[in-house]
C-alpha beads as a LAMMPS data file, in Angstrom:
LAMMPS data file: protein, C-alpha beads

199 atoms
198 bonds

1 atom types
1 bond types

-500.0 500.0 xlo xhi
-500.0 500.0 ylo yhi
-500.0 500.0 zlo zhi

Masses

1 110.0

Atoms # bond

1 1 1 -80.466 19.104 -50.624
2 1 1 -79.880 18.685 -54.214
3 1 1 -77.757 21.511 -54.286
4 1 1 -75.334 20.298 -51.197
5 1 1 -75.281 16.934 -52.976
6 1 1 -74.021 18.165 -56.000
7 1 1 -71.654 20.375 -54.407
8 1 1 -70.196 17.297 -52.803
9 1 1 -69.843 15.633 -55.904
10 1 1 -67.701 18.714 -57.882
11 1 1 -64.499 18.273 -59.035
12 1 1 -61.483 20.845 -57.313
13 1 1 -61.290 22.659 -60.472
14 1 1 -64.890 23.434 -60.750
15 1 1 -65.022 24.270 -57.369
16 1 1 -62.640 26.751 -58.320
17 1 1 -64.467 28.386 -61.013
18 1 1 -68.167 27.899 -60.114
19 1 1 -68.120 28.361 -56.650
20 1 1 -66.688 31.136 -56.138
21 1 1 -69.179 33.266 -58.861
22 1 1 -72.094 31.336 -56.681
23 1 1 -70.423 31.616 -52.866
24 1 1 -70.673 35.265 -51.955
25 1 1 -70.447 34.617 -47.891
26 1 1 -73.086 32.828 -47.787
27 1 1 -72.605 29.740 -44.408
28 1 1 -73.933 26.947 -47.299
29 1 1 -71.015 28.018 -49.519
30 1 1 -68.376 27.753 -46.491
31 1 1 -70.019 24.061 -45.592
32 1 1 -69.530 23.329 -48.941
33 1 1 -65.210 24.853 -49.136
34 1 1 -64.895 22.503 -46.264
35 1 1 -66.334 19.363 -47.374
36 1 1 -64.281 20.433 -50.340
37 1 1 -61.294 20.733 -48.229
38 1 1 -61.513 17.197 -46.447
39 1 1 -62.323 15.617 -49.850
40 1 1 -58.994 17.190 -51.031
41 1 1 -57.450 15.645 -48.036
42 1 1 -58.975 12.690 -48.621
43 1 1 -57.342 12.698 -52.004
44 1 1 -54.155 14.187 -51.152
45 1 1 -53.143 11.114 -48.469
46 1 1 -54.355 7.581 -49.767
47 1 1 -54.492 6.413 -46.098
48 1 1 -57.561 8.315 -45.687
49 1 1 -59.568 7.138 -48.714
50 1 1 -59.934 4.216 -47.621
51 1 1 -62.901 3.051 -45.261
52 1 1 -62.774 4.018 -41.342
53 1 1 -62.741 0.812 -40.377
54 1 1 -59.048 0.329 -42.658
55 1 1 -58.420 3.702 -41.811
56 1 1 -57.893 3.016 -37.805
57 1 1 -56.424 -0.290 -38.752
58 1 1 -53.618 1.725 -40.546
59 1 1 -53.353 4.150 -37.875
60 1 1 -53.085 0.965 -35.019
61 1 1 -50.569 -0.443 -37.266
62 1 1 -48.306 2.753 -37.608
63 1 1 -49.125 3.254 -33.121
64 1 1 -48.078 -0.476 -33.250
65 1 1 -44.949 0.292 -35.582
66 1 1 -44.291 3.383 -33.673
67 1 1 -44.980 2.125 -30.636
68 1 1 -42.457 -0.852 -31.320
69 1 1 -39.489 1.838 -32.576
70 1 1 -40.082 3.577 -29.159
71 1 1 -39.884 0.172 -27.186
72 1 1 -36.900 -1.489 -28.977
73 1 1 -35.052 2.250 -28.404
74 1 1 -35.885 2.188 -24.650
75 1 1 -34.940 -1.201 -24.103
76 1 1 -31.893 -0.049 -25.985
77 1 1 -31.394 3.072 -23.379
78 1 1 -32.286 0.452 -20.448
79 1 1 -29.513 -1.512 -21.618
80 1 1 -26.743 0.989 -21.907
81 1 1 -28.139 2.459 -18.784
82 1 1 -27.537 -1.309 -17.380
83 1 1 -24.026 -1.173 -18.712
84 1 1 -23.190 1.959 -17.420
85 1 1 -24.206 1.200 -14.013
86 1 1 -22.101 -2.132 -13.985
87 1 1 -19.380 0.049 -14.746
88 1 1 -20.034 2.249 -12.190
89 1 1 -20.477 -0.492 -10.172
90 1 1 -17.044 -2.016 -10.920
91 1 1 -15.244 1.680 -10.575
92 1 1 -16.747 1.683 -7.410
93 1 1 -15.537 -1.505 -6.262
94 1 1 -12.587 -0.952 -7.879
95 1 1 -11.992 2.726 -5.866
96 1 1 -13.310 0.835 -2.685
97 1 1 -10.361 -1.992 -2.996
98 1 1 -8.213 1.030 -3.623
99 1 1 -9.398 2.966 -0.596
100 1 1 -9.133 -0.091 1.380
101 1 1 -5.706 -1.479 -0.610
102 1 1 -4.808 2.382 0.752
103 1 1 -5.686 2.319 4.307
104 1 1 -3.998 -1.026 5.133
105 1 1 -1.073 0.416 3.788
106 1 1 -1.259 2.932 5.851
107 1 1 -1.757 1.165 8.579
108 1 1 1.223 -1.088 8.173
109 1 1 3.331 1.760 7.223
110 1 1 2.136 2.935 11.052
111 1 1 3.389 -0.311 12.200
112 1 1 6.806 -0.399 10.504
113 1 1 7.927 3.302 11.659
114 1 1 6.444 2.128 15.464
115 1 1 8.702 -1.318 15.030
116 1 1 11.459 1.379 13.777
117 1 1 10.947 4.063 16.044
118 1 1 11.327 1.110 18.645
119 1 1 14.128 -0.419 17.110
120 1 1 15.758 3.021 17.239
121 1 1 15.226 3.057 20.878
122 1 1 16.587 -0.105 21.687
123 1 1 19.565 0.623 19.723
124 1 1 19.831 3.933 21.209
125 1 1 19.767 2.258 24.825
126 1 1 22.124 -0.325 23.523
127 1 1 24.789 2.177 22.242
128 1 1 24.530 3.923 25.752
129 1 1 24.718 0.448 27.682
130 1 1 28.228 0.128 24.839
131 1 1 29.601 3.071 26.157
132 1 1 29.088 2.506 29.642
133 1 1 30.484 -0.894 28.902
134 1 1 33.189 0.465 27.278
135 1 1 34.109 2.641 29.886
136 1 1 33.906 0.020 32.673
137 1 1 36.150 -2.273 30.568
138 1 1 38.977 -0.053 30.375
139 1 1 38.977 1.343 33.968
140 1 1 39.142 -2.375 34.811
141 1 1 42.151 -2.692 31.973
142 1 1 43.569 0.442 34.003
143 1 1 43.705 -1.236 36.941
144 1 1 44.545 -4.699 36.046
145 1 1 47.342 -3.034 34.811
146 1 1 48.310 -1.032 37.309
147 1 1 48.146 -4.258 40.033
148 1 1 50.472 -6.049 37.386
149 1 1 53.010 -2.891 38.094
150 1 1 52.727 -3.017 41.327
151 1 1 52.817 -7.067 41.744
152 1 1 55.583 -6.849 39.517
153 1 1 57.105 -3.918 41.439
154 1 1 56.467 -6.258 44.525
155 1 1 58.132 -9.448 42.919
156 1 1 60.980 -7.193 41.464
157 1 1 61.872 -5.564 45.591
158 1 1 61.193 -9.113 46.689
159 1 1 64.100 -10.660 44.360
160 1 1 65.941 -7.739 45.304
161 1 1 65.831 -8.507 48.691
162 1 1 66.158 -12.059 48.568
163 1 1 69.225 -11.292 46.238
164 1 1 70.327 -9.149 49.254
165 1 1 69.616 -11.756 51.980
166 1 1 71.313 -14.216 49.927
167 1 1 74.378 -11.675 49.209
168 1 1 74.565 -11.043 53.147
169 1 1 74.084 -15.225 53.762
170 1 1 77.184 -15.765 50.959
171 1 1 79.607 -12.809 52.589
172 1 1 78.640 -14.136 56.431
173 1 1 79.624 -17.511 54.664
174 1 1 82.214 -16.778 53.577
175 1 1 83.945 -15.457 56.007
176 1 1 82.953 -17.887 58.472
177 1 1 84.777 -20.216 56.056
178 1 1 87.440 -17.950 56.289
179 1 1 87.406 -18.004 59.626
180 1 1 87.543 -21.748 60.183
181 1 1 89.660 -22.165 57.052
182 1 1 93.037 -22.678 59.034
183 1 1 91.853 -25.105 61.826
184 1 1 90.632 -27.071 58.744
185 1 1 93.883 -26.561 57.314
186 1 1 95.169 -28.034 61.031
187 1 1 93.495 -31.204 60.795
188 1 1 94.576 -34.412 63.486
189 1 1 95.786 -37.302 61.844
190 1 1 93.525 -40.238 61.996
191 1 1 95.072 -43.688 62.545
192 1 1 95.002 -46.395 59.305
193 1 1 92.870 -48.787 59.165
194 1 1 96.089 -51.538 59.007
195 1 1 97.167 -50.308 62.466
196 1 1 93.842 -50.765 64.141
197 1 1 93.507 -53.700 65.663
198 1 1 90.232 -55.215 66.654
199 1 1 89.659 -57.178 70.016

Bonds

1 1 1 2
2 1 2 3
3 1 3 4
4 1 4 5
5 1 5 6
6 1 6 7
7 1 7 8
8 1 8 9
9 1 9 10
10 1 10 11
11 1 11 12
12 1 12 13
13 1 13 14
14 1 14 15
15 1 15 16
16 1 16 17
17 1 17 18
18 1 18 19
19 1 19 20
20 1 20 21
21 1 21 22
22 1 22 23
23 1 23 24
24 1 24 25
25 1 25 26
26 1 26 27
27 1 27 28
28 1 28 29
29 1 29 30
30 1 30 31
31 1 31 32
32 1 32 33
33 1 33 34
34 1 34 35
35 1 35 36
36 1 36 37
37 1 37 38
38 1 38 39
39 1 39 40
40 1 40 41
41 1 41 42
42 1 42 43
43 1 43 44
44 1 44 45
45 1 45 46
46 1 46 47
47 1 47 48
48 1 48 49
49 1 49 50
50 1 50 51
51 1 51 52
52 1 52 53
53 1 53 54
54 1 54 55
55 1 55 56
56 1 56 57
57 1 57 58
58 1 58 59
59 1 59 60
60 1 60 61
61 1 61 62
62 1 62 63
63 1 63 64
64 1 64 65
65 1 65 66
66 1 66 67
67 1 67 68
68 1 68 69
69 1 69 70
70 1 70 71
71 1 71 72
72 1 72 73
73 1 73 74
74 1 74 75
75 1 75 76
76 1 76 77
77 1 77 78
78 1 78 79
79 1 79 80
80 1 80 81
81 1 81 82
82 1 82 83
83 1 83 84
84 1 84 85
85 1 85 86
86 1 86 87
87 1 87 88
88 1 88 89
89 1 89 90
90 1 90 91
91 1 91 92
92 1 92 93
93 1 93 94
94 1 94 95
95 1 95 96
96 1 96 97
97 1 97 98
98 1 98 99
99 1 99 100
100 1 100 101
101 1 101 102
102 1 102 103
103 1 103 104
104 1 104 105
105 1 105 106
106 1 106 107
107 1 107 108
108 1 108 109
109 1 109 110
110 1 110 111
111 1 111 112
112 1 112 113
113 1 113 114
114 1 114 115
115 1 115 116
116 1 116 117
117 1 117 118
118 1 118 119
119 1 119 120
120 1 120 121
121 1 121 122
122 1 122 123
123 1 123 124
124 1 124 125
125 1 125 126
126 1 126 127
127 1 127 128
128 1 128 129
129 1 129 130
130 1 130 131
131 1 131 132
132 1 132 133
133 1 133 134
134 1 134 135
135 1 135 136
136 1 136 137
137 1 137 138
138 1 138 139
139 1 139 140
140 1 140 141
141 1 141 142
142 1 142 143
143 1 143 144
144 1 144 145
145 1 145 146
146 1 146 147
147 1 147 148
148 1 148 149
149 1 149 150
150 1 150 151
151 1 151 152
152 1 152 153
153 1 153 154
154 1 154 155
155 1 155 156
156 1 156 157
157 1 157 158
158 1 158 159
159 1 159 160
160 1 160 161
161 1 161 162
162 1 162 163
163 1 163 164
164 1 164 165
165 1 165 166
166 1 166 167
167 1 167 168
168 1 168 169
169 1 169 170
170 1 170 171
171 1 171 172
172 1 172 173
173 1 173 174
174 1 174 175
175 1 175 176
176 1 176 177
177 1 177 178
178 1 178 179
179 1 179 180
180 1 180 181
181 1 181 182
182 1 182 183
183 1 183 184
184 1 184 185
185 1 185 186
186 1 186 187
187 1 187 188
188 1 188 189
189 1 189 190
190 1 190 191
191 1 191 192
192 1 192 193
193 1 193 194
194 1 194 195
195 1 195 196
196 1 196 197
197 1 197 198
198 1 198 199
């Protein structure tokens, strides 16, 4: 026990030079190269020289610390996940008003070329009810013309005949005036009104 004590208690340099003329293999000398080891650990980080009790208070600390880092970073990644999905969120409402902005005007683009496809018809029937219109209107021009000819035709051989009548009436007059012309020429005297006594 002496021995392991003292080996415990060696410096790294005369670990160096002493132990390796004493350690030929033997399983004491490789206890003591790795209580050598940790001691140089030990040495090496100043976290670990201290007792266990500060020791695992360091080490909660740095878990706590680490532990912190991790949760401020996540809440960090929750947060720009949060923000992302709003946007998504308002993209896909936006897209939605779009598709429905979209359909409606579809739909009343349906209705207007209906209302015009109608309105085509109606003018299309109206054009043909025009022409028929049209046509009526001037055969009944043709033939209100044609009964003004022919009432005018009518009024022209009546005057014509009336002219004749009145021709035959004037020569039949006249030559009954001729005709009684001398007896009127002939005429009794008729006695004055001085002569004519009254009784």
């Amino acid at each position: 026990m002496d021995r392991r004590s003292w080996l415990w208690r060696r410096k790294p340099s005369e670990k160096s030079t002493g132990g390796e003329t004493e350690s030929s293999g033997s399983p004491s000398s490789h206890s003591a190269r790795f209580s050598d080891d940790q001691q140089e650990v030990l040495k090496v980080s100043p976290n670990h020289t201290q007792s266990p009790e500060i020791s695992s208070k360091s080490a909660s600390d740095e878990v706590n610390e680490t532990v912190k880092a991790l949760t401020e970073k996540l809440s960090g990644a929750l947060l720009n996940i949060s923000a992302k999905e709003d946007l998504v969120n308002q993209h896909a409402k936006v897209a939605e008003e779009a598709v429905l902005g979209w359909e409606k005007a579809e739909k009343e683009v349906s209705a207007l070329k209906q209302q015009l496809h109608a309105a085509a018809q109606k003018n299309s029937n109206l054009e043909d009810r025009i022409g028929h219109l049209d046509d009526a209107l001037k055969e009944c021009l043709r033939q209100l013309r044609r009964l003004r000819q022919d009432q005018e035709q009518k009024i022209h051989d009546g005057l014509i005949q009336q002219s004749q009548k009145w021709s035959q009436k004037g020569r039949s007059l006249r030559e009954k005036q001729l005709i009684s012309e001398p007896s009127w020429n002939q005429k009794p005297e008729l006695p004055s009104p001085s002569t004519t006594s009254f009784s």
